[in-house]
C-alpha positions as CSV (number, residue, x, y, z in Angstrom):
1,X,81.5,123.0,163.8
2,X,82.5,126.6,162.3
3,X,81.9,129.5,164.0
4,X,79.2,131.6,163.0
5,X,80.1,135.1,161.9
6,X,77.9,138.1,161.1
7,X,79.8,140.9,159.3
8,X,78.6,144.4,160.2
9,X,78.7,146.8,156.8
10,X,77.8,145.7,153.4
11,X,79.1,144.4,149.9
12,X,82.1,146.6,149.5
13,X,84.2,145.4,152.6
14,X,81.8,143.1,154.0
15,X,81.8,141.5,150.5
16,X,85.3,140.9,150.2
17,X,85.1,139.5,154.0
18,X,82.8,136.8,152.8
19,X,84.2,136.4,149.7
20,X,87.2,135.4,151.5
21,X,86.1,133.2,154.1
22,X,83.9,131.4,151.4
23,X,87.3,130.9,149.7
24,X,89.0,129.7,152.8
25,X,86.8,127.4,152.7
26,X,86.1,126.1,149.4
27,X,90.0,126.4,148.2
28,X,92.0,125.8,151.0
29,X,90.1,123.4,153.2
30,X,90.1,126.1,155.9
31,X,86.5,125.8,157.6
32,X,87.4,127.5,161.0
33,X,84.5,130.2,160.0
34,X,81.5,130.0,158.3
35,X,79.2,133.5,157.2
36,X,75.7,133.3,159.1
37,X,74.3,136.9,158.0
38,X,75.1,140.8,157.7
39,X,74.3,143.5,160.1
40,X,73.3,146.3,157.5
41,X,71.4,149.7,158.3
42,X,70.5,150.5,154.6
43,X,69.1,146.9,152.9
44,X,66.0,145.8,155.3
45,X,66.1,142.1,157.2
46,X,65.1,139.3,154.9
47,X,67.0,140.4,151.7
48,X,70.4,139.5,150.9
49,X,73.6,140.5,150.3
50,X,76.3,138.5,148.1
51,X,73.4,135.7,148.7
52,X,73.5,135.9,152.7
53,X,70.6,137.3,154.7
54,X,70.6,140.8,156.2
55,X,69.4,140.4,159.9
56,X,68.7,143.6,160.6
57,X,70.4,146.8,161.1
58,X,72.6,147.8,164.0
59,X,69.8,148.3,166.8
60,X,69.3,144.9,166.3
61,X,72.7,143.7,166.7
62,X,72.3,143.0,171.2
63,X,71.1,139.4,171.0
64,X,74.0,138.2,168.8
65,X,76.6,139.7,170.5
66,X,75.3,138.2,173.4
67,X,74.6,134.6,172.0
68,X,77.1,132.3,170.3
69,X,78.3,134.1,167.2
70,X,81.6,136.2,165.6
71,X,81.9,139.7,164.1
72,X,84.0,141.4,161.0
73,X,83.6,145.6,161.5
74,X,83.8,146.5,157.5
75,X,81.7,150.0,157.3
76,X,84.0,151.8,155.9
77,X,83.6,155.2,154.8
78,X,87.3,157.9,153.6
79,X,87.0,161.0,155.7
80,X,84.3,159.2,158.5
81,X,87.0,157.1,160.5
82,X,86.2,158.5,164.1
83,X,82.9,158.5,164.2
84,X,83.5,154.7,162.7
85,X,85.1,153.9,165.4
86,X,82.5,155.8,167.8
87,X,79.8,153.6,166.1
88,X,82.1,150.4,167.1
89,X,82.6,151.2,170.2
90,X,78.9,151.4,170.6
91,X,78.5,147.5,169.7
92,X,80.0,146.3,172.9
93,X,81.7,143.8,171.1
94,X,84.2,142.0,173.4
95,X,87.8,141.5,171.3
96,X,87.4,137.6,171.6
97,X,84.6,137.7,169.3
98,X,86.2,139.5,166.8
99,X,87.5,137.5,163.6
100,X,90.6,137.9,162.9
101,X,90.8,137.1,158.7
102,X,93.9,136.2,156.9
103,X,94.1,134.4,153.7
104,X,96.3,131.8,153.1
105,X,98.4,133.8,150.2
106,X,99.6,136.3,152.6
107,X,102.8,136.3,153.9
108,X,103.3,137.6,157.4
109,X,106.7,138.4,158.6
110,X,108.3,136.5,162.3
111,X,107.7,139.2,165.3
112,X,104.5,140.7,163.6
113,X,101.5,141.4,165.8
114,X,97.7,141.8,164.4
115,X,95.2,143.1,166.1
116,X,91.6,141.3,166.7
117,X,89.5,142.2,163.8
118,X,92.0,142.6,161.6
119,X,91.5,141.6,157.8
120,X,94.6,140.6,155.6
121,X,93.6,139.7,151.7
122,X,95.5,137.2,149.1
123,X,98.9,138.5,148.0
124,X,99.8,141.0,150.9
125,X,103.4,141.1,152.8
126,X,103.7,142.4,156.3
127,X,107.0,142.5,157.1
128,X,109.4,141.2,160.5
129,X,107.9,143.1,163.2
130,X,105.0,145.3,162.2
131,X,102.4,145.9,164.8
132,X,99.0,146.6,163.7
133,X,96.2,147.6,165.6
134,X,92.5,146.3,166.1
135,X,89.6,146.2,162.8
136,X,92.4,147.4,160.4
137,X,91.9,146.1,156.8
138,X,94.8,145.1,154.3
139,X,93.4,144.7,151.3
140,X,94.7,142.5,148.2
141,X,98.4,143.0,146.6
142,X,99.8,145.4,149.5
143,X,103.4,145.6,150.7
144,X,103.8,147.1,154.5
145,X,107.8,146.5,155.2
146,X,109.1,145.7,158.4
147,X,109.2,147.6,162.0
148,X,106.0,149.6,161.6
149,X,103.5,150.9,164.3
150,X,100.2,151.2,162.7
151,X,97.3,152.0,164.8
152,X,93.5,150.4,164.9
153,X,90.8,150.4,162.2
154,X,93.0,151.4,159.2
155,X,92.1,150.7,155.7
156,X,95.1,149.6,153.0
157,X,93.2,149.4,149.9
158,X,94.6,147.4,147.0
159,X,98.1,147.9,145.6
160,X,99.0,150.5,148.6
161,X,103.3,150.2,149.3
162,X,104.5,151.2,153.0
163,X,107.9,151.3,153.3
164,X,109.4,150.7,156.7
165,X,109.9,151.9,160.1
166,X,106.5,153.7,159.6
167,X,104.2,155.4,162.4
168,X,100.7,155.1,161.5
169,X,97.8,156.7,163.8
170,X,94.3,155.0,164.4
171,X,92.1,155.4,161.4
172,X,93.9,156.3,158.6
173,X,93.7,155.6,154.9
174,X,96.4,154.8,152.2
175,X,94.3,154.6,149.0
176,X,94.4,152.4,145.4
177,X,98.4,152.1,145.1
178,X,99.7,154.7,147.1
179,X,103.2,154.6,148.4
180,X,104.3,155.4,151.9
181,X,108.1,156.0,151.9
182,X,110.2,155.0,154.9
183,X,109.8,156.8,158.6
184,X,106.9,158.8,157.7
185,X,104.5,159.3,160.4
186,X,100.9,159.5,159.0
187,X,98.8,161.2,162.5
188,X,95.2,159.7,163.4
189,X,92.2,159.6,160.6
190,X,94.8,161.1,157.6
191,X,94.5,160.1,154.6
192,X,97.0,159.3,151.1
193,X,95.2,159.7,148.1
194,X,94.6,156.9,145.4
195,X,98.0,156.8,143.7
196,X,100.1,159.2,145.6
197,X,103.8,159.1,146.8
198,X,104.2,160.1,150.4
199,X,107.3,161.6,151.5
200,X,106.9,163.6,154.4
201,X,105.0,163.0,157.9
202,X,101.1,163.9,157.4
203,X,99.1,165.7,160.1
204,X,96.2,164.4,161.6
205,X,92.9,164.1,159.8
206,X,94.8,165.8,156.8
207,X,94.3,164.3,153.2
208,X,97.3,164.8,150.8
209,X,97.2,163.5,147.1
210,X,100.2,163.5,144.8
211,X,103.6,162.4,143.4
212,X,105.0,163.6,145.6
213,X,102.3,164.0,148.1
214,X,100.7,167.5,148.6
215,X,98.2,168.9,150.7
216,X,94.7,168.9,149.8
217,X,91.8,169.6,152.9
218,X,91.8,168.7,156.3
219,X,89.0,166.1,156.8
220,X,86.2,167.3,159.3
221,X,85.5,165.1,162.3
222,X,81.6,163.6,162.1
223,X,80.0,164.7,165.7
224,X,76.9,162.3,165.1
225,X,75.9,159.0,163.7
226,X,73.1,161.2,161.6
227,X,76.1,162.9,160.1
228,X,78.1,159.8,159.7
229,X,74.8,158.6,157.5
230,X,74.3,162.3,155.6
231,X,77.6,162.2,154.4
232,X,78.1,158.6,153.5
């Protein structure tokens, strides 16, 4: 019998999270998981999303964690990664009931390590040795090379290159086909910019856009969930 999962955001991330499993499924004869529902603070309990029921939002979440049943952490949200993570931690889901998603089109290099959570999409290469941490998302038609540290609940969004030999922090964000170049260290919750070429190491929570890669802002950390949800 599949397992049962319940994906915690909506149909952005959430929707590609479905959308894969459904084509795990479907295509490729892969029916280790099967979508039960969405977790969803913003659409009430009894509508849908992609066609699954929302359950309720995340107050509601206790009894499933606790009974027999799987999670995919896709709120995502540029600029809002550490109270993201805050609001995760919050969940008190254990790692072993985390799904870990990777389609069958990826390739993933020997030595690699990814984290519980994690979320690899049709088309990506990791390369030989790449660690990556916890809830991190690569999305379709990504290249991360080989010997790279990259932290937990990162976000790769599609077409994003990373060279090699790369130090990547906890929450950060290479946008729509940006390229990393090789030993860059990107520090926790910054952010490339849609597009840009990144030569040089990037502080935390800074945001730098451009060929070749510039400074833009400094993101500001979130201190409360009601923030998180203003600024969304």
């Amino acid at each position: 019998m599949a397992k049962q999962v319940i994906i915690i955001g909506g149909d952005g991330n959430g929707g590609v999270a479905a959308a894969c499993i459904q084509d795990m499924r479907v295509n490729y004869d892969i029916e280790e998981y099967e979508v039960y529902g969405f977790i969803n603070d913003f659409i009430p309990a009894g509508k849908t999303i992609n066609g699954y029921p929302v359950l309720g939002g995340l107050k509601d979440i206790g009894p499933y964690v606790a009974g027999d049943f799987y999670f995919i952490y896709a709120i995502h949200s540029i600029s809002h990664a550490p109270l993201r993570i805050k609001l995760f931690e919050s969940l008190g889901i254990p790692d072993e009931k985390l799904v870990t998603l990777i389609h069958p089109l990826t390739f993933i290099g020997e030595g690699c390590e990814i984290g519980p959570g994690c979320m690899i999409m049709a088309h990506s290469y990791i390369g030989p040795e790449t660690k990556i941490g916890k809830c991190t998302f690569v999305m379709a038609n990504c290249a991360i090379g080989h010997n790279n540290k990259i932290g937990g609940f990162c976000h790769f969004s599609v077409g994003a290159i990373c060279s090699s030999v790369l130090t990547i922090g906890n929450g950060c964000d290479v946008a729509l086909n940006a390229t990393v170049m090789e030993k860059v260290t990107m520090g926790d919750f910054s952010v490339v910019g849609a597009g840009a070429l990144c030569l040089k190491d990037v502080e935390p929570y800074q945001v730098v856009v451009g060929s070749p890669a510039k400074h833009l802002k400094y993101v500001k950390p979130d201190e409360t969930q009601e923030d998180f949800v203003n600024n969304k």
